[in-house]
N, C-alpha and C positions, 0 to 999 in steps of 0.2 A: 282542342286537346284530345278529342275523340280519334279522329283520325292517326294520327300517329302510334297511340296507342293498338289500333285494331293492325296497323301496318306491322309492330313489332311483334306483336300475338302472330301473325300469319308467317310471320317470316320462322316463327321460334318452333313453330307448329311442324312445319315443311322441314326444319333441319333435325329433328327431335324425330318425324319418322323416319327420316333418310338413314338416321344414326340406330334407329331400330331395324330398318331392315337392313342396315349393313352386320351389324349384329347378328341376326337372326341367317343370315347369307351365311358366314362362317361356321354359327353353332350347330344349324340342319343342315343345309348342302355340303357344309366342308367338315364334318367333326370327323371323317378318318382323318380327313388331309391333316388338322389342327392336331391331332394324336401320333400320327405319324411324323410329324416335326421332331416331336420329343422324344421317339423312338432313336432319330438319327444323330443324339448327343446324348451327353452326360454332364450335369453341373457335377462337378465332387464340390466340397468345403474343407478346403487345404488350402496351405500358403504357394506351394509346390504347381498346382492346378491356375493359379493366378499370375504366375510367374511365365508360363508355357505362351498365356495370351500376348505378351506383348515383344514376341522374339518378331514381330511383322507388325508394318501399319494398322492400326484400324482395329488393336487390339482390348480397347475398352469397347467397343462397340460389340464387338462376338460376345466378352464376357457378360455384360447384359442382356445380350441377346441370348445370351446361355442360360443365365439366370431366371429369365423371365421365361424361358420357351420349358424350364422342366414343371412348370405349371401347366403344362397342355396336355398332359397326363391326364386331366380332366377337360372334354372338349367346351364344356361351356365358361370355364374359366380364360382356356385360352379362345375364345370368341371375344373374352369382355378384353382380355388384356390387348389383343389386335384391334378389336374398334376403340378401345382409349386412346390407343397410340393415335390412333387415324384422327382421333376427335383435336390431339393436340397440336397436330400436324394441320388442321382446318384453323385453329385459334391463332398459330402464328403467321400461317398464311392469310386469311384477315386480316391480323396484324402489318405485316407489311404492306398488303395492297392498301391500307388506309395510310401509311405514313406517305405512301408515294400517291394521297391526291384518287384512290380509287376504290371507291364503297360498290361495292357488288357481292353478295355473297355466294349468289351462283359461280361465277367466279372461282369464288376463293376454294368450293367446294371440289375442284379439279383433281390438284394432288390428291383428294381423300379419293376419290374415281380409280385415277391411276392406282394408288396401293394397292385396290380392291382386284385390281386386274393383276396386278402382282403377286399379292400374297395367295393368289387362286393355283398359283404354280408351286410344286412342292419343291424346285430349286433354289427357289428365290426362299432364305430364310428367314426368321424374325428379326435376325441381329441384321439383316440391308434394312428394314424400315427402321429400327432405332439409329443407324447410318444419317437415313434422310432425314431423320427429327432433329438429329444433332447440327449439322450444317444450316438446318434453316432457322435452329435455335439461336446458332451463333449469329447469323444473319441480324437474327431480332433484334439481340441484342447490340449488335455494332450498330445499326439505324436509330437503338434507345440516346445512344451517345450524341449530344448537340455539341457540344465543344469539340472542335477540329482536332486539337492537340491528343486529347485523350481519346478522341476514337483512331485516331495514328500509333498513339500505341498499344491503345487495345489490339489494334489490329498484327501489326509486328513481335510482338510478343503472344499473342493468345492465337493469329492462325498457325504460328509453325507449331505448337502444342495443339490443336485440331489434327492437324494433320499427324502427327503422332498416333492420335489416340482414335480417328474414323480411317485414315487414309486417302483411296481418292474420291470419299464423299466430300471429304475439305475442297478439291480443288474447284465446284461451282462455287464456292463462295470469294474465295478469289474474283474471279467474274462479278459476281452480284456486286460486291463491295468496290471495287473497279469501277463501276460502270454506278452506282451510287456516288460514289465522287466526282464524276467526270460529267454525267449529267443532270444532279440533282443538289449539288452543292455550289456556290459561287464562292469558293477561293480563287485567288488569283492561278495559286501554284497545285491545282489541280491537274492539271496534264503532267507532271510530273511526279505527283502521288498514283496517280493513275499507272504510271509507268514501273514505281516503285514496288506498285502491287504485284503488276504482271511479274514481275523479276523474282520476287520475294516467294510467288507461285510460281515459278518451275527451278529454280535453285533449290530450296530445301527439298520438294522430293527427288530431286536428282540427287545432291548430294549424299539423301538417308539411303537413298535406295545400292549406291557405290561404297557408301562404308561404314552402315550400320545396319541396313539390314539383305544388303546383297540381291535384290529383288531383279529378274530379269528386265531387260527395256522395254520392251513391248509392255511390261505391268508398273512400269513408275509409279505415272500417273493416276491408275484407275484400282488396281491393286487394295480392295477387295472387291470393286462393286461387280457384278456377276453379269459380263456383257458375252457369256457364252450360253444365255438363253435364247430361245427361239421363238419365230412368229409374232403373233403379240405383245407376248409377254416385256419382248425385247425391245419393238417399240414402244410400249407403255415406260420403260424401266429410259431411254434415249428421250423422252417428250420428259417425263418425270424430271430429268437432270437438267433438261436447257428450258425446262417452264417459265420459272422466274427471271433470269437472264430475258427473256425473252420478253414476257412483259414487262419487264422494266424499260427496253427500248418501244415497245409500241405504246407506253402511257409517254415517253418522253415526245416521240414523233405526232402524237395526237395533239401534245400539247403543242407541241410547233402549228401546229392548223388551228387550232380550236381549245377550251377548255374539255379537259376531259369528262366532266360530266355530261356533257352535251354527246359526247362522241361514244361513250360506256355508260350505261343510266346507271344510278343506284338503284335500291330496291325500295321499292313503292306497291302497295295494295294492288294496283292492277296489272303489275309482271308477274302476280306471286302462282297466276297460270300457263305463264310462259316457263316459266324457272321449275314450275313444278313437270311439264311435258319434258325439259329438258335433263330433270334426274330419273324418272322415266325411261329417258331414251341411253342414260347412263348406267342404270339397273339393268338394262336389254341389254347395251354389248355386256356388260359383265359376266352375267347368266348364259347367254347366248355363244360366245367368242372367248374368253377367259376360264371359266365355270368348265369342266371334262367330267362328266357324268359318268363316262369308263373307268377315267383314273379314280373319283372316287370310287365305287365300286369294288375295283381293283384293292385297293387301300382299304377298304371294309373287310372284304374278303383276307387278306391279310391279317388285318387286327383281329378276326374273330378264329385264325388258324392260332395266332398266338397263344389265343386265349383256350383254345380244342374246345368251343363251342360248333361243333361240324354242323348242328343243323342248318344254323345261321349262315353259314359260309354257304351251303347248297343251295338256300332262300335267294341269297344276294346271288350268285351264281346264274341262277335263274332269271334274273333282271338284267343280264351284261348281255349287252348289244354288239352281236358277232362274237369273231373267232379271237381268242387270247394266249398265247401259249402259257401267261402265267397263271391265269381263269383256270387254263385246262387242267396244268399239272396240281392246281389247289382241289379243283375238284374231283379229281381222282382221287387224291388225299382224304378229300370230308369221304366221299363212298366208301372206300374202304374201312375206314373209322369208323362208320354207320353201318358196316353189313352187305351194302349195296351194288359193292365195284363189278362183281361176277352176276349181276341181274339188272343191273341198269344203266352200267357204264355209256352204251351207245342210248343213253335216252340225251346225254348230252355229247355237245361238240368233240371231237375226236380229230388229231391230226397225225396218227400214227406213235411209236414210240417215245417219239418226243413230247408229249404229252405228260409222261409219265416221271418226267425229269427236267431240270434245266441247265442252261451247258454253261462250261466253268468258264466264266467271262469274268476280265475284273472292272466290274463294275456290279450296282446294287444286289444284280442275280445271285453274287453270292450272301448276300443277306439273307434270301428267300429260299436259296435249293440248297440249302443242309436240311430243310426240315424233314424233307421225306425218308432221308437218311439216318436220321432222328427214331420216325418211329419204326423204322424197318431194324434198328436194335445195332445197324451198323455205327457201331458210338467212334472209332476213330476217324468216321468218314466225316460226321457231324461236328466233331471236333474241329475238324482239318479246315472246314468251309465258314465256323463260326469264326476261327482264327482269323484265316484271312479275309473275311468282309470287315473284320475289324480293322485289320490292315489298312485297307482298302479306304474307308469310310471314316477311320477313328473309333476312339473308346465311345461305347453305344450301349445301355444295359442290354439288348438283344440279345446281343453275342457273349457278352459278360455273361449274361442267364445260363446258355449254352454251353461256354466252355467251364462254368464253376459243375453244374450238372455233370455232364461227361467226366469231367477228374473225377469226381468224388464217386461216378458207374466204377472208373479204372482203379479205384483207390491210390492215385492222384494226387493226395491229399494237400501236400504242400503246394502244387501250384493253384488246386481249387482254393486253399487260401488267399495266395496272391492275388487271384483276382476277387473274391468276399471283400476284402481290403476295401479296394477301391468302392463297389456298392456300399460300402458300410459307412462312407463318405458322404451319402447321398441324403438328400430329406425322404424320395417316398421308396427306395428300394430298400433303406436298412430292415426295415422287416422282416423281410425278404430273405435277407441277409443271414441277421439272425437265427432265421429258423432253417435255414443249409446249413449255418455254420455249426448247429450243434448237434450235425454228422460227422463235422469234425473231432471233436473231441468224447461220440459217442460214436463211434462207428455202426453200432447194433443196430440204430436207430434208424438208418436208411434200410434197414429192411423191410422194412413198413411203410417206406415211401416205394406205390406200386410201379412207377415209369424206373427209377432207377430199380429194382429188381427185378422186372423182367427184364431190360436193357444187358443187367449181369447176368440173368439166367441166359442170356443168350450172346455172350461177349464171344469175337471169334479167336480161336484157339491156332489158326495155322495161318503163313504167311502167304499172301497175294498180292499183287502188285492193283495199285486203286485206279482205276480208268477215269478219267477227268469225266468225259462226258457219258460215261456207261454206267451201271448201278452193281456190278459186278452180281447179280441175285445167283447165279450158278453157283458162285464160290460161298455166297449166303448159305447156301442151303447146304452144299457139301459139309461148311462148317455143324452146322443147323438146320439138318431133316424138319425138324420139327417148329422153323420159322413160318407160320400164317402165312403172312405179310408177303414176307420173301417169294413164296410160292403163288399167293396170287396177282403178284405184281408180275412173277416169272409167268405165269398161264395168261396174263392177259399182255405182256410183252407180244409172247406168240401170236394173241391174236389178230392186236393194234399193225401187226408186223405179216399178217396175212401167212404165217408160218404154219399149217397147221397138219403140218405131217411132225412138227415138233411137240407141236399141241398136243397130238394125239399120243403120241408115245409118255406121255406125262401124264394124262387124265388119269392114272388109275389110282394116283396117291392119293385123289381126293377125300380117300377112303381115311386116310391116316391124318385129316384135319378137321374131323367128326362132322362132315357134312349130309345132315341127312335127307337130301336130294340134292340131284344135279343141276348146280346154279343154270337159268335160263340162256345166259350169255354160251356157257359153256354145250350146254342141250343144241343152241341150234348149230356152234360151229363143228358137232360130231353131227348132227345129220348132213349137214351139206358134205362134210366130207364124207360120210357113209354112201352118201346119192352120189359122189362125185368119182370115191375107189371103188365102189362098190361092193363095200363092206358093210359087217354090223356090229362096230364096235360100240360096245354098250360098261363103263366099269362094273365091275364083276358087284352084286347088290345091289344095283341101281338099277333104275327105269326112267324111260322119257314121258312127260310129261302128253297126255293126248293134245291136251289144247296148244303145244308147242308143236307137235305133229301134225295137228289142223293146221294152224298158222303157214309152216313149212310147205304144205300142199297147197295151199292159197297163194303163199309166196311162189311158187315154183310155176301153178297154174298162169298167172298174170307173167310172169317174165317169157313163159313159153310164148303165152300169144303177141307180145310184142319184142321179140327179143332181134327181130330184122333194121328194129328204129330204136337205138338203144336210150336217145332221147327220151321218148316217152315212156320206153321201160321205167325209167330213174323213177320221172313226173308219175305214173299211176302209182309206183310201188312203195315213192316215199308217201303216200297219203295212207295207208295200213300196214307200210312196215317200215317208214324209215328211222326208227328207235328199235330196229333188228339190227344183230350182227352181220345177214345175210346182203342188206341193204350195202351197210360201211365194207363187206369185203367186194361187194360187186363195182359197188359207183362212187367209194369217197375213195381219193387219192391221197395216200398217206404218204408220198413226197413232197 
């Protein structure tokens, strides 16, 4: 009696930490990923909002999965809700490999693998694994059914309602149940239920697809599940779908050789170190191949511009491994916020102008490049770019946040309503809500809120036309001398842009943005241009810096003596200057 017992201890042991560190996998390495989920929806609690799900297949599934994902607001909640899921999804996969004659739970532990490699990708949503829980649900339960009759019409009646309500997550179950009858039941008129199946699975979504819900051909079938990911992901999500189908033909063909315990062991004390090397080796590809260390990253950096915690974003900035364009144009953003952008700009990556902006694509980009437009006080550019990622994307509180803000800079008022509505619908944004909306009916009251006041103190007064991919700052500033922002985004344009007979003719206003020295960035790109025209433009009150002027002579020195092998110029020069502007205007290529 001893034995078995220490067998089911070791086994409960090994699934009990797999299930902790899958856990702990999402709440530490993935909690932007898990955060940013939530970001890219919105549950409302309206009858209206429940109605919208199910104009397409597969619409009970999103609404849960909508439901459950605006909990990921908080990332260690949505860690617990993604590993439940996974837990459930291991129970009934258990469950079926035991009706079909197959005790392993290494095994059984596959699908919970797969998810892991799934849900590590920010396309793949919550509501595709509520998809896969639902199918193998129904699964279970059609295998619970021992009477022929009643699992015939469990089946006929309950999968075209599946398929309703996941889409083409229903149609593996077709298969599974198919192939459940044909090889694992002895009726006589099996090959003709089997047939009845196939039919019954491609008729209803042919026909829903023709004249209920109009779905293109190419997506009948598959329509929602997301076979436009890439790499891994994509195989995980292709092995994910034909898992079970699949071992259900190889317990059937084993069984033709042999019993299959003979052929697949159960789990017994002395596998529990094979089994344990083998989620091991399951935890490595996930981390390893799955797991993107940049995207998270990327997705910190993000959540913490949301938040205008800029130091954080700088910190995380500093851990991103190479070049990013959207790393860059973020961190340009924390610098300026911080004081920084005109003294430290080139201490990070730099790819020229582009850097300082992202180009109007539709696709997520417009989620991310309103914000600089944001706080540059340009409020109808910000406007324009929260709109359309909403477009783009769907209703998302991000852009809700942004467009209700901006109305209420424009006074606005009624459409900042329209959109208050809908967050006011919500569990954790009516607060939120609330406290804009009683600029509504208080207008005074946003005076005191400091972003929308300076935003109006600097709203632009004359007409220009918006350049998609340019930041118009010239037309900023004509509106508003007296835009920061504008101005040193416009001085360091020039720079990023190796412009600096522009540069130079603008240096002197630096006077009119109460700068009391000349920022370092700005100090060394007037000496080299003073060494280069031969001039000694210096703004009128100001002095350069000596240890910038040493620098400069140090710099100058070493490119002199190798300036015949421009190679090792770069090599010696970036090792004491290459966090100089001197450096990025000689040797980084800002095409």
């Amino acid at each position: 009696m001893i034995q078995p017992k220490k067998k089911e201890t070791s086994k409960h042991l090994l699934l009990l930490s797999m299930f902790i560190i899958f856990f702990l996998y999402f709440g530490i390495f993935n909690r932007y990923h898990v955060q940013h989920l939530e970001q890219d929806q919105l549950f409302l609690y309206n009858l209206d909002y429940v109605k919208d799900f199910f104009s397409l297949p597969g619409g009970i599934l999103n609404y849960i999965g909508s439901f459950l994902t605006q909990f990921f607001i908080f990332s260690w909640a949505g860690a617990f809700i993604i590993t439940l899921n996974a837990f459930v999804v291991f129970v009934f996969s258990d469950y079926i490999y035991r009706k079909h004659d197959l005790k392993n739970t290494t095994i059984a532990f596959v699908p919970v693998w797969l998810l892991a490699i799934l849900q590590s990708n920010e396309l793949f949503t919550f509501s595709q694994s509520i998809g896969f829980l639902l199918l193998i649900s129904f699964f279970s339960l059609y295998i619970t059914i021992n009477k022929s009759v009643l699992r015939y019409i469990f089946y006929f009646a309950g999968w075209p309602i599946l398929y309703l309500l996941i889409g083409g997550y229903s149609v593996p179950a077709v298969l599974l149940c198919s192939l459940h009858e044909l090889l694992f039941r002895k009726q006589k008129n099996r090959s003709i239920i089997f047939i009845l199946f196939i039919i019954t699975g491609a008729l209803i979504p042919y026909v829903s697809a023709h004249f209920i819900y109009f779905i293109p051909d190419n997506k009948i079938f598959t329509y929602p599940v997301p076979f436009e990911l890439h790499s891994y992901s994509l195989y995980a999500l292709i092995l994910l779908l034909v898992w079970y189908p699949f071992l259900l033909l190889l317990i059937y063909f084993l069984n033709k050789i042999s019993s299959t315990k003979n052929r697949i062991p159960a789990w017994h004390l002395a596998s529990s170190l094979v089994s344990a090397l083998i989620f091991a080796l399951m935890s490595f590809t996930v981390y390893n191949y799955a797991f993107s260390k940049k995207a998270e990253i990327m997705l910190g950096i993000d959540y913490y511009v949301q938040q205008a915690e800029w130091e954080k974003v700088l910190k995380l900035s500093d851990q991103y491994p190479g070049n990013n364009r959207l790393v860059i144009y973020y961190t340009n953003l924390a610098l300026y916020e911080t004081g920084r952008m005109s003294n430290k700009m080139f201490s990070y990556p730099q790819i020229g102008v582009n850097g300082l902006r992202l180009k109007w694509e539709q696709n997520s980009s417009l989620q991310f490049g309103g914000e600089v437009f944001y706080y540059l006080s340009y409020t109808n550019e910000a406007y324009r770019w929260a709109f359309e990622a909403m477009v783009a994307k769907g209703i998302n509180p991000r852009s809700l946040k942004r467009l209700i803000v901006t109305s209420i800079t424009n006074g606005d008022y009624p459409v900042a309503k329209k959109y208050l509505n809908f967050l006011n619908q919500t569990l954790f944004y009516r607060k939120w809500a609330q406290h804009y909306g009683t600029y509504l009916s208080d207008p005074d009251l946003a005076k005191n809120d400091p972003e929308i006041s300076q935003n109006r103190s600097l709203l632009i007064h004359s007409d220009f036309f918006s350049n998609d991919n340019h930041m118009n700052l010239h037309n900023l500033l004509i509106n508003h001398p007296e835009n920061k922002m504008a101005y040193e985004y416009f001085m360091a344009s020039m720079l990023l842009e190796k412009n600096l007979e522009e540069f130079a003719r603008n240096i002197q206003r630096i006077k009119d943005f109460g700068y009391t020295k000349i920022p370092v960035h700005f100090e060394e790109a007037l000496l080299f241009y003073n060494s280069y025209e031969n001039k000694n433009l210096v703004p009128e009150g100001y002095s350069f810096r000596p240890e910038t002027i040493r620098r400069f002579k140090e710099y100058a020195t070493i490119y002199a003596k190798y300036r015949n092998n421009p190679y090792v110029a770069a090599k010696e020069l970036n090792k004491r200057h290459g966090k100089s502007y001197w450096y990025y205007l000689q040797f980084i290529n800002n095409k």
